[in-house]
N, C-alpha and C positions, 0 to 999 in steps of 0.2 A: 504493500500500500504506500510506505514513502517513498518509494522508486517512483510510483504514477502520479503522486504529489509533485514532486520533483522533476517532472517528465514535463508535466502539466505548466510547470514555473519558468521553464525554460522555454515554450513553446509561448507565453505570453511574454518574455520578455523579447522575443524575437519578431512576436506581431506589434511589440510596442517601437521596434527600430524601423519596422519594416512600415510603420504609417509615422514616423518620425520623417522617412525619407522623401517618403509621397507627399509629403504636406511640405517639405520646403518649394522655393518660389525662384521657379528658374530666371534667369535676369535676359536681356532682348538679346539676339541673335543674331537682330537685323539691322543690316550695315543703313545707318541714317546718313545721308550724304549733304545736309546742310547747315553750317555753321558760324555762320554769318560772314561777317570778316576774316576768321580764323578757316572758312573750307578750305580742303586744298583744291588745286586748281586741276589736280586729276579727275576732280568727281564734276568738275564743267566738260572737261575734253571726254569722258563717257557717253556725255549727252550730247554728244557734237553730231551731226548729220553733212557731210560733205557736198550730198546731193542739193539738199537748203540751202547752199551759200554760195554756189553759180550764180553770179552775175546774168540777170537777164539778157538778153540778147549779143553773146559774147561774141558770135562769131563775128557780127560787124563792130565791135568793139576795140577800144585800146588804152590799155591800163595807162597811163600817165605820170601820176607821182600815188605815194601810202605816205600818208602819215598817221604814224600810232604814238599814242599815249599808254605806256605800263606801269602796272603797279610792281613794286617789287614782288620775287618769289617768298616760298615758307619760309620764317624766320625763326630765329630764338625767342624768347617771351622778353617783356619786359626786366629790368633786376628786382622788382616786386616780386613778380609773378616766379622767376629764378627761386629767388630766396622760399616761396610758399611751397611750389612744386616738392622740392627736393627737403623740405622739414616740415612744413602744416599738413601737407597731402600726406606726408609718411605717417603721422602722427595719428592720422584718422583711420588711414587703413589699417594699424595695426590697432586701433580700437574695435575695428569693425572685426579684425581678428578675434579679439581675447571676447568678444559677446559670447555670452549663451544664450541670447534671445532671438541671433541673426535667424531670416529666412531663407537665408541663399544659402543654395546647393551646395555640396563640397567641392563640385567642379568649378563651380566659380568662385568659392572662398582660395581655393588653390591657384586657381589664374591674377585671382589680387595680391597671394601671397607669392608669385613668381616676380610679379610686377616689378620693374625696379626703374625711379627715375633717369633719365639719360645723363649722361653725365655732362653736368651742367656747372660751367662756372659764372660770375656775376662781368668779364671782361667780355662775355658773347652774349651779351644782353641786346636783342634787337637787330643780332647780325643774322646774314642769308646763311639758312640750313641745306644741306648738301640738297633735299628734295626739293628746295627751292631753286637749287643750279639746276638740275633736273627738268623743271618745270620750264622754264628759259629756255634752254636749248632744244628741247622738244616740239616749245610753240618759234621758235627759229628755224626749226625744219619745216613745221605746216606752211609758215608764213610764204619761204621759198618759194614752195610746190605752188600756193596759191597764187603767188605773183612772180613767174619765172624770169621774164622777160625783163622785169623791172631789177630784182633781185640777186639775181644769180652769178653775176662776177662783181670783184672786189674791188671799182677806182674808188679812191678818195672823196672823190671831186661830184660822188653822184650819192652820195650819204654824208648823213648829218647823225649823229649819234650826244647824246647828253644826258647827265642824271645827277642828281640830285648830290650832296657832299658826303653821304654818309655809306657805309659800306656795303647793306644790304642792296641800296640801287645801282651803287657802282658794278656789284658782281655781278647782278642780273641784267643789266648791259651788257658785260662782258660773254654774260653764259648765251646769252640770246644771238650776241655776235657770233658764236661758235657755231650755234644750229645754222644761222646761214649761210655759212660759207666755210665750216671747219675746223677743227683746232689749229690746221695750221698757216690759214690767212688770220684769225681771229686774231692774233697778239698783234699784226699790224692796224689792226683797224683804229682809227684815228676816233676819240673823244675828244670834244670843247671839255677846255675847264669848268668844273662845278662852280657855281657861282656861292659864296658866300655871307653871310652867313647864310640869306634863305633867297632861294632864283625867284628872282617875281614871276617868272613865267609857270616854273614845276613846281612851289608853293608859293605860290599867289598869296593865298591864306595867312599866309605866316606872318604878312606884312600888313595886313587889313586893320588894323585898330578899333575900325568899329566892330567888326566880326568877332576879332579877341574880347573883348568889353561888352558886348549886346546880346554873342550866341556863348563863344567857350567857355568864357568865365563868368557866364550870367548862370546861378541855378534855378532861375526859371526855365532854362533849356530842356533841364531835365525831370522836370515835373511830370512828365505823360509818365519816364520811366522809372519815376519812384513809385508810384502812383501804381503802375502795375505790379512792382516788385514788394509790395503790400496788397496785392489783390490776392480774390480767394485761388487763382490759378495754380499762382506760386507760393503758397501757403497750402495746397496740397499735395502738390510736389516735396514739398521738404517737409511734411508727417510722414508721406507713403514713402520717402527716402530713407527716415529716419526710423522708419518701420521693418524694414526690410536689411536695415544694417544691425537693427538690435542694438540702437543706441539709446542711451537712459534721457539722455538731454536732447529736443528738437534740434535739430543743425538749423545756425543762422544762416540766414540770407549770405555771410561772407565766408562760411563752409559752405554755400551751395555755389557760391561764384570759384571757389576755390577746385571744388570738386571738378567743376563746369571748363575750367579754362585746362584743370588738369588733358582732360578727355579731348580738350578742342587741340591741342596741340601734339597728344600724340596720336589721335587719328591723323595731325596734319603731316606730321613725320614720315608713319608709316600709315598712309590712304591705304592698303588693299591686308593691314591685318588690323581685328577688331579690338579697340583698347578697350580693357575691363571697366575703366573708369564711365569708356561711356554706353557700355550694357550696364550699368544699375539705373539709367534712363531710361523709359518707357518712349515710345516715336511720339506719342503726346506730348510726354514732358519735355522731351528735346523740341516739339514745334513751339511750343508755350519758350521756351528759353532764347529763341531762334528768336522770336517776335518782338520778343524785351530787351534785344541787341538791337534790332532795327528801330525800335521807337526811339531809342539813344541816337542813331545814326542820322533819322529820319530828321530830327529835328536840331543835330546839330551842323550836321555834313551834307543834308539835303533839302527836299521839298518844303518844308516849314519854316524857315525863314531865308526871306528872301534875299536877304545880307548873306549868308552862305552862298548861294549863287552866281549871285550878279557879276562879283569879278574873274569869274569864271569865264568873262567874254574875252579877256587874254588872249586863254588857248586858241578859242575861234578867230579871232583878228589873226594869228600865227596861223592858221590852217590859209584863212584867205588871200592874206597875203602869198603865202606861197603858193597857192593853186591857179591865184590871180597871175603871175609871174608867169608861170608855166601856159598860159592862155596864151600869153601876149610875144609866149617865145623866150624871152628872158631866160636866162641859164639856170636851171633849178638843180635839186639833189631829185633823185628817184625815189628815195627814201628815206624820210626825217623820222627818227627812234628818239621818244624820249622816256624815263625810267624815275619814276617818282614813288607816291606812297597812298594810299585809301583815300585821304580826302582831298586830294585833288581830283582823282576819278570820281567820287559818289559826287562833287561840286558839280561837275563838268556834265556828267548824264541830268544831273537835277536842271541846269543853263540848258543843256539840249530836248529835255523835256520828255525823250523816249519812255521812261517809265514813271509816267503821273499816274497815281492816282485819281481816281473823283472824289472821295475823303480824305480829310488827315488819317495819319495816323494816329491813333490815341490809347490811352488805357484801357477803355471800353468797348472796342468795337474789332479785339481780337477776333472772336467766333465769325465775321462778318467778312475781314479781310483774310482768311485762309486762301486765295487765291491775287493778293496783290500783287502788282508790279514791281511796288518798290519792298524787295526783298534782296538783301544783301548777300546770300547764300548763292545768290544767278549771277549777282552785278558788282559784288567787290569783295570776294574771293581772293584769295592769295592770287597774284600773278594775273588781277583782272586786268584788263584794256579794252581801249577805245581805241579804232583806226576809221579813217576816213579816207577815200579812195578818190581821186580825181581822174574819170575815166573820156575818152574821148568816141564820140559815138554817130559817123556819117557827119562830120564837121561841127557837132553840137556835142556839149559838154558839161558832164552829170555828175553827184559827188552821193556814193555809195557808204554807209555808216556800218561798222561792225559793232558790235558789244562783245566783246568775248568768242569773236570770230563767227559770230552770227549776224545776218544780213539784218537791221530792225530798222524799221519806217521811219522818217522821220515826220513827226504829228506836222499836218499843213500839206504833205507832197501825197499825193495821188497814187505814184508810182513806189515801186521797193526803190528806185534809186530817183532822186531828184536831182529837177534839170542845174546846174550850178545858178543860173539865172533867178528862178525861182527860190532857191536855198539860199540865197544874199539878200532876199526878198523879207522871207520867214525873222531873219533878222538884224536886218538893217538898223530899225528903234535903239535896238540895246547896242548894235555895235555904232553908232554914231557916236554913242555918249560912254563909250567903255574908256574909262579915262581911273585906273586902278583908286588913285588917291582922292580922285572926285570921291570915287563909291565908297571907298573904305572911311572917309573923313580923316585924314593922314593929316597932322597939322605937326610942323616942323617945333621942335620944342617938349611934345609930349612923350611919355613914358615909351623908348623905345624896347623895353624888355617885358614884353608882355607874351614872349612866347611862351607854348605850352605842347605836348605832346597829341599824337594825332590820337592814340590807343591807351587804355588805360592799359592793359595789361600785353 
């Protein structure tokens, strides 16, 4: 009889492991490919369609001049972001280890517990990561293929290349010069000097005083996105987080930006393997996190204020001039490359207008805008760009817009590529009056150190 006692005991503590196991809470599986600012730019060239981006009517066509505008490739984090990565994020995961309350699986307590920050010091803060060379030279070979004629040998005197002073743009100049033409014409390829401290033309921004005073350092700016970051969205995100890790204390909002930026950077590193940090996201919680990065962007680098924009007519006045030039015969470059940073592209799409929305964006009206335009995960991605194409076509001549190597309308033209005539047309108003210091209210005498970074982390 105490044998089958015993039999008995053993046989319930085996059904007790055995619904221990069934009842943990497997974490997502599935690869979430957008991240606002931090995507990498593999998870845009997935979605690329090559057959979409033929220029209408090519065979009577003739490419003319490209000018593009890039953002730098993947980079390192911030030295904040450094510093949390490689001690706060350790700090938590090994909390989340020693729980006895977690509900995650052993397979994914063991993929946390493999985990190991990259090795990261505080003197590569902000500098281009190897997948960021990567990223470069990859869209240097598309570019090529896409514009051969223009492209594909290496004089001096038919390219224009420049970027910003700081490392990550310079290498991603450099890596980009590689895809087109090779490692071994790339070392001769000639750069302008970086302008310093800040190029009015590749941060415009930087020089704006009312822009620094009215958007960056106003926190009225960022009122949609506090606003949301106390909404009930993100306050169930970080219970069901805090649930699931079997932690005693809710994670603040600055453990959830913590966790957050963990995951955004080394999905950004390594795009095609899935980091642990960011399967304890739910594809919900990650769109809800996605949306509270663009309401930040939306209203300081975009659509929401108009002081963000406006001197964004630079870039366009540099495009026209030199397409104008190329009209008139004038000796042009084939190809003008410039290599800057997020808020000179999110500026510059917001001045060209291609992804307006019909609303703001705001705290309230997430569940409404799952299908917006201005969404940062499509449009300033690590390694985003803008080019603009000056094409010649039966003696008439049309200027072609990419985003991300995608052909996009320009709001006002009829056609996928508008006549250049028509496109000088669209906005003639703002470039009459594009006069940087008019707009910025630049007054000689005030506070010239008002600069601030473009990314908090």
């Amino acid at each position: 009889m105490p044998r089958f006692v015993d039999f008995l005991l053993v046989i319930a503590h085996l059904a007790v492991a055995v619904s221990d196991l069934n009842s943990c809470q497997p974490v997502s599986k599935h690869f979430y490919k957008k991240y606002s600012t931090k995507t990498p730019y593999q998870y845009i060239v997935d979605e690329l369609d090559e057959k979409e981006n033929i220029q209408p009517n090519s065979e009577d066509c003739q490419d003319v001049q490209v000018w593009s505008i890039v953002r730098h490739g993947t980079r390192y984090p911030s030295k904040e972001a450094i510093r949390f990565i490689t001690k706060d994020v350790v700090e938590i995961r090994d909390r989340i280890l020693n729980s006895s309350n977690s509900l995650m699986c052993k397979e994914d307590l063991d993929n946390l517990l493999s985990w190991k920050p990259e090795q990261l010091n505080l003197d590569q803060s902000k500098d281009l990561h190897v997948e960021g060379e990567d990223e470069l030279i990859y869209m240097g070979e598309r570019m090529v293929s896409r514009f051969p004629n223009l492209l594909a040998e290496y004089q001096p005197q038919h390219f224009l290349f420049r970027a910003t002073g700081t490392q990550r743009a310079e290498l991603s100049g450099r890596s980009f010069a590689v895809g087109l033409f090779s490692r071994m014409i790339a070392h001769k390829v000639k750069f302008e000097d970086p302008i310093q401290p800040h190029d009015p033309l590749l941060r415009f921004y930087k020089l704006c005083k009312k822009w620094l005073k009215e958007v960056k350092k106003n926190n009225s700016s960022r009122i949609e996105f506090d606003l949301f970051s106390e909404s009930s969205h993100i306050q169930e995100i970080r219970k069901n987080l805090t649930a699931l890790l079997g932690l005693e204390q809710t994670l603040t909002i600055s453990d959830l930006d913590k966790i957050y930026v963990s995951c955004n950077f080394d999905q950004a590193w390594k795009p095609r393997k899935l980091s642990p940090w960011c399967t304890l996201f739910s594809d919900k919680a990650l769109e809800i996190m996605e949306y509270r990065e663009d309401l930040e962007y939306y209203w300081i680098d975009g659509p929401g204020n108009e002081i963000s924009s406006s001197p964004a007519c630079v870039l366009l006045k540099d495009v026209l001039n030199n397409f104008q030039n190329s009209t008139l015969g004038v000796p042009e470059e084939r190809g003008i490359f410039y290599f800057t940073h997020s808020g000179t592209l999110l500026k510059f799409l917001a001045f060209l207008g291609t992804h307006q929305d019909t609303q703001h964006l705001t705290s309230l009206n997430f569940n409404t805008l799952k299908n917006r335009k201005w969404r940062t995960s499509r449009i300033g991605a690590f390694a985003s760009n803008i080019s603009l194409v000056l094409r010649q076509c039966n003696g008439w001549f049309s200027v072609c817009v990419y985003v991300n190597e995608k052909i996009e309308r320009i709001p006002g033209c009829s056609e996928t590529c508008c006549s250049l005539e028509k496109f000088i047309k669209l906005f003639k108003t703002r470039l009459d009056k594009c006069d940087l210091d008019e707009i910025c209210e630049n007054k000689i005498g005030e506070d010239d150190n008002m600069s601030a970074p473009d990314d908090r982390f």
